[in-house]
C-alpha positions in Angstrom: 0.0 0.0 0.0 1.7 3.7 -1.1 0.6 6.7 1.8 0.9 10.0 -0.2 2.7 12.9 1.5 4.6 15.2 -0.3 5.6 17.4 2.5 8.9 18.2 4.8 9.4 16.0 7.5 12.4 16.0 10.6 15.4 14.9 9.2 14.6 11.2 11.2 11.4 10.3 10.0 12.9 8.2 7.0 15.0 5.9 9.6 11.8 5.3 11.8 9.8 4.5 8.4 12.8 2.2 7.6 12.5 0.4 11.1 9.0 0.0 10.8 10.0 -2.2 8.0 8.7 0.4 5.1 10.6 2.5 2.3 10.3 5.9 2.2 10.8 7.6 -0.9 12.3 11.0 0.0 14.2 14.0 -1.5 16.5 16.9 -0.2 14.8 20.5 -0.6 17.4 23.1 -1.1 16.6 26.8 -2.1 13.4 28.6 -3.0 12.1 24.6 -2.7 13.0 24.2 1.1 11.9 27.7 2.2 8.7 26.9 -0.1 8.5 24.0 2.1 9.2 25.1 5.4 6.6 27.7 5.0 3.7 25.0 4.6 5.7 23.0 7.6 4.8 26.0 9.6 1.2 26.6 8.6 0.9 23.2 9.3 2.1 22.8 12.5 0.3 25.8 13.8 -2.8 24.3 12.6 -2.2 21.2 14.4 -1.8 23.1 17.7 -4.8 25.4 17.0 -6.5 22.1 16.7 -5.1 20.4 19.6 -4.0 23.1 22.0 -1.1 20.2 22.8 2.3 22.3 24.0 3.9 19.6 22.0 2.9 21.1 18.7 4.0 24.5 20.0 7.9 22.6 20.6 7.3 21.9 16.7 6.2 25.1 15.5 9.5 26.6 17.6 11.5 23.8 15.7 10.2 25.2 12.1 10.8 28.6 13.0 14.3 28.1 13.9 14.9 26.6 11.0 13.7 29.3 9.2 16.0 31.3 11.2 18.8 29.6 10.2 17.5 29.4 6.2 17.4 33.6 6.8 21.3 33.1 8.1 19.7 35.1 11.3 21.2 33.6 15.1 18.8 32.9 17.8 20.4 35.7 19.8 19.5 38.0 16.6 16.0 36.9 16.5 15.9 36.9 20.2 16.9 40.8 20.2 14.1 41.6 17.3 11.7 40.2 19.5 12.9 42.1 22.9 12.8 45.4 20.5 9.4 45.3 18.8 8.4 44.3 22.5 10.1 47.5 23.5 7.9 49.3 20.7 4.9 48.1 21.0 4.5 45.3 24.1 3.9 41.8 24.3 0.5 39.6 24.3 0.2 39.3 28.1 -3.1 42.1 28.2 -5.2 40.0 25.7 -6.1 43.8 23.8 -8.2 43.3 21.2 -8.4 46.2 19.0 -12.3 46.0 17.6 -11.5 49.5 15.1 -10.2 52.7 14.8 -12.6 55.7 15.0 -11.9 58.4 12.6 
């Protein structure tokens, strides 16, 4: 029986598909193709945690947006400091504000 995927997985997935006594057919993204990629990755997995509300899935939307990091050639500590900044500019999430609109 062939499973359809077409999509980025971890880097070990192939091995555990291989222990499971399966082949996987896989290929290594590079370029446009892997950033491509990585973006669905992340709309994925932040679907899967909308849906399941499981901390887990936020560990994997943390692990595709570090590698995005990296595919931008940007250090944690940069992307750390970017975040501490536009916190500095304009807060974090903690209030819950909603803006509803902007009178004129």
């Amino acid at each position: 029986m062939t499973r359809e995927y077409d999509k980025l997985v971890r880097d070990g997935i192939p091995a555990i598909i291989e222990d499971d006594g399966e082949t996987p057919v896989v290929h290594t993204a590079s370029g446009d193709e892997y950033e491509r990629r990585l973006g669905e990755k992340l709309t994925e997995e932040v679907a899967e945690y909308r849906e399941s509300g499981d901390v887990e899935e936020l560990a994997d939307v943390l692990e595709v947006v570090h590698a995005l990091r990296e595919q931008h050639g940007v250090s944690g500590e940069e992307l750390q400091e970017i975040r501490e900044q536009k916190a500095d500019e304009r807060g974090r999430f903690d209030d819950g504000v909603v803006l509803e609109r902007v009178l004129e």
